[in-house]
C-alpha positions as a LaTeX table, in Angstrom:
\begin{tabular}{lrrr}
\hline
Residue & $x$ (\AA) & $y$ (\AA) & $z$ (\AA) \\
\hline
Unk1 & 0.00 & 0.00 & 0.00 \\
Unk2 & 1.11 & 3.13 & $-0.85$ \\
Unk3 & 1.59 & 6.22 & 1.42 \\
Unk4 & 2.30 & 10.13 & 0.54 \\
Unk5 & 3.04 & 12.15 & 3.45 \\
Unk6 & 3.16 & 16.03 & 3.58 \\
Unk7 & 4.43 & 16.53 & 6.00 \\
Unk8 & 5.61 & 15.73 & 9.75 \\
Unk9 & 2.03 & 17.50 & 11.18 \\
Unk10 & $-0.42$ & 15.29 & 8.81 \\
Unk11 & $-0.43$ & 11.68 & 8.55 \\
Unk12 & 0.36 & 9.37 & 5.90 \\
Unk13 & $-2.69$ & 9.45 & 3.30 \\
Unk14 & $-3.86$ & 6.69 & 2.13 \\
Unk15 & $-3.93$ & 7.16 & $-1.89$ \\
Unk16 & $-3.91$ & 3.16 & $-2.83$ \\
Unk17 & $-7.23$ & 2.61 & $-0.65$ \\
Unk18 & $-10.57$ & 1.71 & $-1.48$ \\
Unk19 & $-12.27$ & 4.91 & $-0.70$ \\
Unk20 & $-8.80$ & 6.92 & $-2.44$ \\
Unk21 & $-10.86$ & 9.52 & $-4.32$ \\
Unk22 & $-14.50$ & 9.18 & $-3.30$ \\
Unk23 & $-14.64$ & 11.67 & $-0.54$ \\
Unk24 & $-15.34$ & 14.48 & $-3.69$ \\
Unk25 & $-17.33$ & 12.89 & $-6.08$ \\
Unk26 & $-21.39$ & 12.41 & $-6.62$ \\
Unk27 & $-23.83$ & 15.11 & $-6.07$ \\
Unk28 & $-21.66$ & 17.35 & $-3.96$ \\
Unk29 & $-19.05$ & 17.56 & $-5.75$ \\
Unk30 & $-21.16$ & 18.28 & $-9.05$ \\
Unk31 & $-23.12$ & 20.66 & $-6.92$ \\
Unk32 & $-19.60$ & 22.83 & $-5.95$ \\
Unk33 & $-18.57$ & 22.44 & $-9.69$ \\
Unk34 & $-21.92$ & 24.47 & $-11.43$ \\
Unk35 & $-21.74$ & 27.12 & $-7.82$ \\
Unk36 & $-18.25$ & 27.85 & $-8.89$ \\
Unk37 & $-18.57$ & 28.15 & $-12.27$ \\
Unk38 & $-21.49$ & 30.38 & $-12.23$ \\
Unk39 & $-19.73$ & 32.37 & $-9.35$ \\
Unk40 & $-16.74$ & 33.09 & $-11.34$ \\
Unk41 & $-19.04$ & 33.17 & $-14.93$ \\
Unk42 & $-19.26$ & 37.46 & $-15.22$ \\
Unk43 & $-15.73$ & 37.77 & $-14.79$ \\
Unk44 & $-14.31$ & 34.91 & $-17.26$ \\
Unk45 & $-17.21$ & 35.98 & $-19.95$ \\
Unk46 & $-16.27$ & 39.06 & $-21.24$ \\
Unk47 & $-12.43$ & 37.76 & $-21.31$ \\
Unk48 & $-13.35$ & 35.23 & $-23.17$ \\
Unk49 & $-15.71$ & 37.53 & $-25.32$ \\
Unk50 & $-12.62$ & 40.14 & $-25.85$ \\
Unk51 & $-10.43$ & 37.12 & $-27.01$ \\
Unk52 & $-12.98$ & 35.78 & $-29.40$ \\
Unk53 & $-13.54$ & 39.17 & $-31.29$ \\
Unk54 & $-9.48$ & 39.57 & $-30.99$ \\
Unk55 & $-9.08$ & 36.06 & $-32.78$ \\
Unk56 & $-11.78$ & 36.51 & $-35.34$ \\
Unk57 & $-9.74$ & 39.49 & $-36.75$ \\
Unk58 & $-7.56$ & 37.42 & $-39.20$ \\
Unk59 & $-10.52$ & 35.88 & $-40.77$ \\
Unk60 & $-10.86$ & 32.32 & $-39.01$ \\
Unk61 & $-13.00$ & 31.13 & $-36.55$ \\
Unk62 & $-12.47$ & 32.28 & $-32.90$ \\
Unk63 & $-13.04$ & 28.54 & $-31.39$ \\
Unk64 & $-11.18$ & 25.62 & $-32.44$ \\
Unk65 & $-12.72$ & 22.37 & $-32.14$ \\
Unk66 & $-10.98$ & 19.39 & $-31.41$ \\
Unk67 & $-12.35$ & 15.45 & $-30.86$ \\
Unk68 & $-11.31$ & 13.95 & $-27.86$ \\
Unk69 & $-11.50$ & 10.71 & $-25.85$ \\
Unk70 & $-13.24$ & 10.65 & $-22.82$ \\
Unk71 & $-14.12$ & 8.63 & $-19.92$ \\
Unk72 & $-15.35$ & 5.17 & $-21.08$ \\
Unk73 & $-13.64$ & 5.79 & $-24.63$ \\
Unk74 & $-16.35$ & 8.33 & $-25.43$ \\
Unk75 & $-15.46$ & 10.68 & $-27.70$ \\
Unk76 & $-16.38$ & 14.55 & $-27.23$ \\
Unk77 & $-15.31$ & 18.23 & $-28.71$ \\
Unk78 & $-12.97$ & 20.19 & $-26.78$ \\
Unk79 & $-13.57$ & 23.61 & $-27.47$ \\
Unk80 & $-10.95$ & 25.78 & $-27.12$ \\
Unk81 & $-9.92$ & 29.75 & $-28.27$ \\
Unk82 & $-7.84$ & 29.54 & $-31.61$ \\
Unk83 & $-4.56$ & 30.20 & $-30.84$ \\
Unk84 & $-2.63$ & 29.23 & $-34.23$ \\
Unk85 & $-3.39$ & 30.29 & $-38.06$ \\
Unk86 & $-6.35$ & 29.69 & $-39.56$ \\
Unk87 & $-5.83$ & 26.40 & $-41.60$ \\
Unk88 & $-2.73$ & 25.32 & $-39.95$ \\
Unk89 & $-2.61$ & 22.01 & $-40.28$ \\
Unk90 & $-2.16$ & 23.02 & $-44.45$ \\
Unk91 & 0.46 & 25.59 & $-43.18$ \\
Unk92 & 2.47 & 23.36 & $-41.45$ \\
Unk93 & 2.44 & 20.92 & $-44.28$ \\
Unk94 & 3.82 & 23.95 & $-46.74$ \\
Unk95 & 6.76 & 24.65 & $-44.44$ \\
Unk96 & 7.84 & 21.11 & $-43.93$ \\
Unk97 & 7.76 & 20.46 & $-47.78$ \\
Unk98 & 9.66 & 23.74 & $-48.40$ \\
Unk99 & 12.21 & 23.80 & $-46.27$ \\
Unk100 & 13.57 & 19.69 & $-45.89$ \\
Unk101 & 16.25 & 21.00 & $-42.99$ \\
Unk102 & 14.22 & 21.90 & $-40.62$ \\
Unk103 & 11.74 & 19.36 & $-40.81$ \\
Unk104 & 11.81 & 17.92 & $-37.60$ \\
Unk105 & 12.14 & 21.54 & $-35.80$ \\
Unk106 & 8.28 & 22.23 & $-37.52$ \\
Unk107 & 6.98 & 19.12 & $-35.93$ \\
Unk108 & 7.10 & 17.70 & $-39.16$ \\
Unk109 & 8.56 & 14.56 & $-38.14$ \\
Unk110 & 8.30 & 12.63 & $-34.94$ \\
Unk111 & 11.70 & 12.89 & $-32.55$ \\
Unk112 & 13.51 & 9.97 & $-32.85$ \\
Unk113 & 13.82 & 8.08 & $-29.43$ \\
Unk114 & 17.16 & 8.06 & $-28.00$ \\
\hline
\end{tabular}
């Protein structure tokens, strides 16, 4: 079994045991997760508003949507603000072609292991 201590004042936690984790989960926990969010919602919207209109300047979209894998293997959309250029997958593609020296720099090839 498995201990973490933090220090000489707390005990040893138990993070291999059966009830590792449950003590924030179920209704409370989802209940603290929506209060919190909607607590700190009229601050974080109009960031994220400002950012949107900022990133929608060059043309693209201002969210970037991106498939994920979830719990159970379900798959969902992360949304996200756009931070590269629009099309960039095309972009990258362009600059690896062009340029074969610094192909692995550009993410253009994957790092061989050493």
């Amino acid at each position: 079994m498995k201990h973490l201590v933090l220090s000489d004042r707390f005990g040893p936690i138990d993070t291999a045991g059966r009830n590792a984790g449950r003590r924030y989960t179920g209704v409370p926990k989802r209940a603290f997760d929506i209060f919190l969010s909607l607590l700190i919602l009229p601050v974080v919207a109009p960031v994220l508003a400002v950012l949107w209109v900022l990133t929608r300047m060059d043309g693209g979209p201002g969210f970037f949507g991106q498939e994920r894998v979830g719990r159970d293997g379900r798959r969902f959309t992360c949304w996200k603000l756009r931070t590269m250029v629009v099309d960039a997958e095309r972009v990258l593609a362009d600059l690896c072609a062009s340029d074969p020296q610094d192909r692995r720099r550009m993410a253009c090839e994957p790092e061989a292991d050493a």
